[in-house]
Every structure is written in structure tokens, then in C-alpha cells.
C-alpha positions as CSV (number, residue, x, y, z in Angstrom):
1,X,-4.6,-31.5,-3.3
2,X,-1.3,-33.0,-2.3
3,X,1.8,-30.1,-1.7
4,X,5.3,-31.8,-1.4
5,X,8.9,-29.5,-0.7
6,X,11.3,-30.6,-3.6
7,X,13.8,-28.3,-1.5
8,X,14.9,-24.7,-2.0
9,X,11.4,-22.9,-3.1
10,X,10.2,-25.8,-5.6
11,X,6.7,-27.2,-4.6
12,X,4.8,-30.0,-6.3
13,X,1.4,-29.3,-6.0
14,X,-1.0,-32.1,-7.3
15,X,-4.3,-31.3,-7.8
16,X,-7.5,-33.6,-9.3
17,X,-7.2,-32.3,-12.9
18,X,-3.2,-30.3,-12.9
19,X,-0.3,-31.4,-11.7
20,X,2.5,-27.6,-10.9
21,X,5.7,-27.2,-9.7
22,X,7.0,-23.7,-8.7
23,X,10.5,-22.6,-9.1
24,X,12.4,-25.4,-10.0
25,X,15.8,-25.7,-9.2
26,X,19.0,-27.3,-10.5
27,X,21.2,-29.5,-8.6
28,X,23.6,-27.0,-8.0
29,X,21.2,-25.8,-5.2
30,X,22.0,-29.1,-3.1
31,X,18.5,-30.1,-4.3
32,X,17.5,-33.2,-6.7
33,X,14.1,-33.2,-8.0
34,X,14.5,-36.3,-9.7
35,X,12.0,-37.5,-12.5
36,X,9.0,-34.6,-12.0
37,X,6.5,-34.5,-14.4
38,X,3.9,-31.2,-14.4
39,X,1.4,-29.6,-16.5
40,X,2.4,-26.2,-15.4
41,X,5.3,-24.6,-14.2
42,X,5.8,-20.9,-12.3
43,X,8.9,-19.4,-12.3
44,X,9.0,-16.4,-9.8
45,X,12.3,-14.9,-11.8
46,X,15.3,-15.9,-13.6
47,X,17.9,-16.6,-11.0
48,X,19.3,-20.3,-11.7
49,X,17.9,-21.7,-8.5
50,X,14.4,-20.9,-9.4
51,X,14.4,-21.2,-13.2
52,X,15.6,-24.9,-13.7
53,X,12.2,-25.3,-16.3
54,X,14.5,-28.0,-18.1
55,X,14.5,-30.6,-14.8
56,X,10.7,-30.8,-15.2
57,X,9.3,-33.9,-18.1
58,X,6.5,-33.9,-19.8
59,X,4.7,-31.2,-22.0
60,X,4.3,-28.1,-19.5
61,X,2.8,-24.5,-19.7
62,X,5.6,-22.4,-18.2
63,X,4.4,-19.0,-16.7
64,X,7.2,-16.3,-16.1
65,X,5.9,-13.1,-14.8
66,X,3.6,-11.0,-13.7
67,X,-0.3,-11.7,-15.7
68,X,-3.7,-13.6,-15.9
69,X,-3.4,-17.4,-16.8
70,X,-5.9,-20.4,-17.0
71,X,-4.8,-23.8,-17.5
72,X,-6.7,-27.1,-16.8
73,X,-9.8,-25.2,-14.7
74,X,-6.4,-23.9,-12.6
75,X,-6.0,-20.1,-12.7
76,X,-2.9,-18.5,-11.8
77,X,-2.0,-14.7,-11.5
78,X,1.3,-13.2,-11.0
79,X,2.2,-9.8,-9.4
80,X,4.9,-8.0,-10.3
81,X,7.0,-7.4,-7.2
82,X,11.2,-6.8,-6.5
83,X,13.9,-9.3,-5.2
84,X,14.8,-7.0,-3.0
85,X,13.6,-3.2,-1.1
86,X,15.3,-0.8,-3.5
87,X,12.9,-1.6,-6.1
88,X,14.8,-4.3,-7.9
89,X,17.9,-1.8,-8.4
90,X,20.3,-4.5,-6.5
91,X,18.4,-8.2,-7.7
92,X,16.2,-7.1,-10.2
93,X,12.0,-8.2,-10.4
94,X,10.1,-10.9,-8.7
95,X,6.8,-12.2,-9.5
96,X,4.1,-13.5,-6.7
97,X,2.0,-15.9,-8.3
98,X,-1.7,-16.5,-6.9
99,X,-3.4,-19.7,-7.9
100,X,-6.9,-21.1,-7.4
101,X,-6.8,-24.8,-7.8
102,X,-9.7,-27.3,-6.6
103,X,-11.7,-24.4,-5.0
104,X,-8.6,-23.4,-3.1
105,X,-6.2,-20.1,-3.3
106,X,-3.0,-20.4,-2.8
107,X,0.2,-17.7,-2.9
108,X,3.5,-18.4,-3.6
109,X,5.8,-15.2,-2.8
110,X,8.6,-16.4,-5.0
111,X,12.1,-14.3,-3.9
112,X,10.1,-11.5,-2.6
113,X,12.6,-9.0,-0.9
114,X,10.1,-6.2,0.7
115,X,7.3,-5.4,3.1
116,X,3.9,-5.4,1.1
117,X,2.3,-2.7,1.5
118,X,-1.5,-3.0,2.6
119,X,-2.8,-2.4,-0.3
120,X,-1.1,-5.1,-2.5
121,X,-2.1,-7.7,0.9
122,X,-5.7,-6.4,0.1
123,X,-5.6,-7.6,-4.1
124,X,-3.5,-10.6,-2.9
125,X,-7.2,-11.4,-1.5
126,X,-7.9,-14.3,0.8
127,X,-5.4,-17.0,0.7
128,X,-5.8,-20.5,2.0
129,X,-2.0,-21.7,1.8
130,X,1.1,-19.3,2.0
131,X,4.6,-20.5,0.4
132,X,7.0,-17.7,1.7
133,X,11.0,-17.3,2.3
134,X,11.8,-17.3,5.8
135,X,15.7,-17.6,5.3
136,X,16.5,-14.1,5.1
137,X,20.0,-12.8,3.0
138,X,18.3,-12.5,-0.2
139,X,15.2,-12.1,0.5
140,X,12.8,-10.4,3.3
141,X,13.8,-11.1,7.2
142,X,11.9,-13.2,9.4
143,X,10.6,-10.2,11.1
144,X,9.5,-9.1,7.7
145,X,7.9,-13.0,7.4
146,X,6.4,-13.1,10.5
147,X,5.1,-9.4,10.0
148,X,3.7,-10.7,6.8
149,X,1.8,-13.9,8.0
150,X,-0.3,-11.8,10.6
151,X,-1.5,-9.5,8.3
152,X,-2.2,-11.8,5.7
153,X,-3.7,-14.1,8.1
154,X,-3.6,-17.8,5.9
155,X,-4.9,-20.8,6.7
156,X,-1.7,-22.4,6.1
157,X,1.9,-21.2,6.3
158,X,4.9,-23.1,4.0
159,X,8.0,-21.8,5.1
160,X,10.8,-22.5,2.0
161,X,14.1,-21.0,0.7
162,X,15.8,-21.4,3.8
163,X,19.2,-23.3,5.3
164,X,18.8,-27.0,5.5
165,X,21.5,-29.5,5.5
166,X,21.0,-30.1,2.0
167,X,21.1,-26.4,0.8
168,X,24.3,-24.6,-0.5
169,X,22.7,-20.9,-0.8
170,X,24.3,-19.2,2.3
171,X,20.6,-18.7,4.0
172,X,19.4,-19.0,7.6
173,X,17.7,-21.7,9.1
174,X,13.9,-21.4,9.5
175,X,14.3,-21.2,13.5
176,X,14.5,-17.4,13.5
177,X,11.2,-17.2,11.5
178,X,9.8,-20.0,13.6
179,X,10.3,-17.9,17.1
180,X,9.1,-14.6,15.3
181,X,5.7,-16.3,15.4
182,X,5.9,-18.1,18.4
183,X,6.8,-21.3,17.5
184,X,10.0,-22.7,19.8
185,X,9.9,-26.3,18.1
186,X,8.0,-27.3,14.6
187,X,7.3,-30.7,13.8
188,X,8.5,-31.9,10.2
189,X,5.7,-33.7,8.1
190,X,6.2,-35.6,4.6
191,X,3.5,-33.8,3.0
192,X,0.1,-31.6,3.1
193,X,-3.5,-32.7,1.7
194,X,-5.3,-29.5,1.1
195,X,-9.0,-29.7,1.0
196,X,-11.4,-26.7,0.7
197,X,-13.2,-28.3,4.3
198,X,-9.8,-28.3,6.3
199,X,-8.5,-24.9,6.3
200,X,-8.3,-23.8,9.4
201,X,-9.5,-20.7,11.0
202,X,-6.1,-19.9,12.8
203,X,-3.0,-19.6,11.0
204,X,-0.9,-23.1,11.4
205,X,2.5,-23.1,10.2
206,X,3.5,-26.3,8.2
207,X,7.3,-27.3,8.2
208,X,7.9,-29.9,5.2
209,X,10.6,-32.3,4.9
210,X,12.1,-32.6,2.3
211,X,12.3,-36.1,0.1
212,X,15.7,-37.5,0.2
């Protein structure tokens, strides 16, 4: 499969038979999708720079919350979680979403605002690629990232929702995150092919650019 950053903490993640997008934001975020087309669409909660379903054409499944799903051999389940460590008394619910697609699991943390606790990292199960929020503010620390990323122990690490030169949320750039797990300079690539043969053993972070 094919994983592309359309900025903020939208992904486009083509596979052989379904084409999603998760959280898909408005303009407003400094972000333009442009013409995106899916079959299915996650939205991790209802803040307006992760709910934009309208940007997205075509004839789409849209999954908000938590739940078991199947669509087009792709199954996706979301866990209810909280925007933030007071149990969603200050920004209200968020919903992971876990998706197996082409033999492949992916987890997509949405605006997740606390530690998981071992148990919920043990029915998140294994996961091939990680999408998580590394720019703090609103959502966990980069301590709280990094913390994260070792326990869960991907194959692949996504860092989104953080500062870029495009972005108006007042977030932090992913630097902070980046040292936390040793990393003092990231290269950028365009996009990631996800097979079920090239996962690699060791965690490897992935910084995408995103598509002017």
C-alpha cells in the first residue's frame, strides 16, 4: 500500500482493493487536500481540523467512533479513548482506529491526549505502522510519544499533527519528538509503500513531506 501526509493528521492510504483517508481537514488548518477521492473515511473526533468529511469526493463509508467495521476486505476498529488526561473533561473523546488492510495492521491514534495504559497497548495488538501526534499542546507530549513508540514497538513510526510551515494550530515542531527517540536529524520522503515483506524488525521512524 501507498501512505501519503495530506498535512495536519489526514493520511491517504491506498491499498489494492480500498482507497482511506483519516481525519480530513479543512483549509482553515493551512492544509489543501485538493481533489481526494476515498472509499472510506475515519474521523478520530469532531474537532474541525479532523472532521472536514465534506473535502473528500466520491461515495465514502464514514466511520466516527469507537466499533467493529468491514469494508472492501479492509477491517477497521476504533477505541474509545480522550483528547486529553482528565478523561475528556477539558476536550472531550477520541477514537484510535486500528485497521488491517492488504495483510497489514496499522494504528492511527487520532488526538490522543494520555499515556495508554499497558493493558489497552496489549488489545491494540501488533501494529506494523504507527500514525501518532508528536506536536504536543493538545495532545500527548513527546516524552509521552516517544514513551509510547517503545512500548508499542512498530515497524513503522508516522509522526503527524505537528508545526510545519504550513500549519496554523499553535503546535510544536516534530524535533522535540524526534530527539526523544534519538533521532538528531530525520530525512523527509514523498511517500511510504507498505508491504507485508518490508516491515522491519526495529522500529524506523518515517518523516513525510507534505504535497505542496
Amino acid at each position: 500500500m501507498d501512505i501519503t501526509w495530506l498535512g495536519h493528521s489526514c493520511f491517504r492510504i491506498k491499498g489494492k482493493e480500498a482507497v482511506l483517508v483519516t481525519d480530513p481537514c479543512p483549509p482553515e488548518t493551512g492544509y489543501t487536500l485538493g481533489k481526494i477521492q476515498a472509499g472510506i473515511v475515519m474521523v478520530s473526533h469532531l474537532h474541525p481540523g479532523h472532521s472536514a468529511v465534506d473535502v473528500i469526493q466520491g461515495d465514502c463509508r464514514v466511520i466516527k467512533g469507537p466499533g467493529e467495521y468491514e469494508v472492501k476486505d479492509t477491517y477497521v476498529t476504533g477505541i474509545a479513548t480522550f483528547h486529553d488526561d482528565a478523561k475528556g473533561k477539558k476536550s472531550g473523546k477520541n477514537t484510535i482506529y486500528v485497521i488491517e488492510i492488504d495483510g497489514v495492521t496499522l494504528c492511527h491514534l487520532g488526538d490522543l491526549g494520555h499515556a495508554l495504559s499497558p493493558e489497552m497497548i496489549g488489545e491494540l495488538g501488533n501494529i506494523n505502522v504507527l500514525f501518532i501526534p508528536v506536536g504536543a499542546h493538545s495532545t500527548i507530549s513527546a516524552s509521552v510519544a516517544a514513551d509510547l513508540v517503545r512500548n508499542m514497538n512498530p515497524g513503522f513510526v508516522i509522526p503527524m499533527h505537528y508545526k510545519t510551515a504550513d500549519e496554523k494550530a499553535d503546535l510544536d515542531f516534530p524535533e522535540k519528538f524526534l530527539k526523544e527517540v534519538g533521532i538528531k536529524e530525520a530525512a523527509t520522503q514523498a511517500k511510504l509503500v507498505v508491504t507485508r515483506t518490508n516491515i522491519p524488525s526495529a522500529t524506523q521512524i518515517v518523516v513525510l513531506d507534505y504535497p505542496h
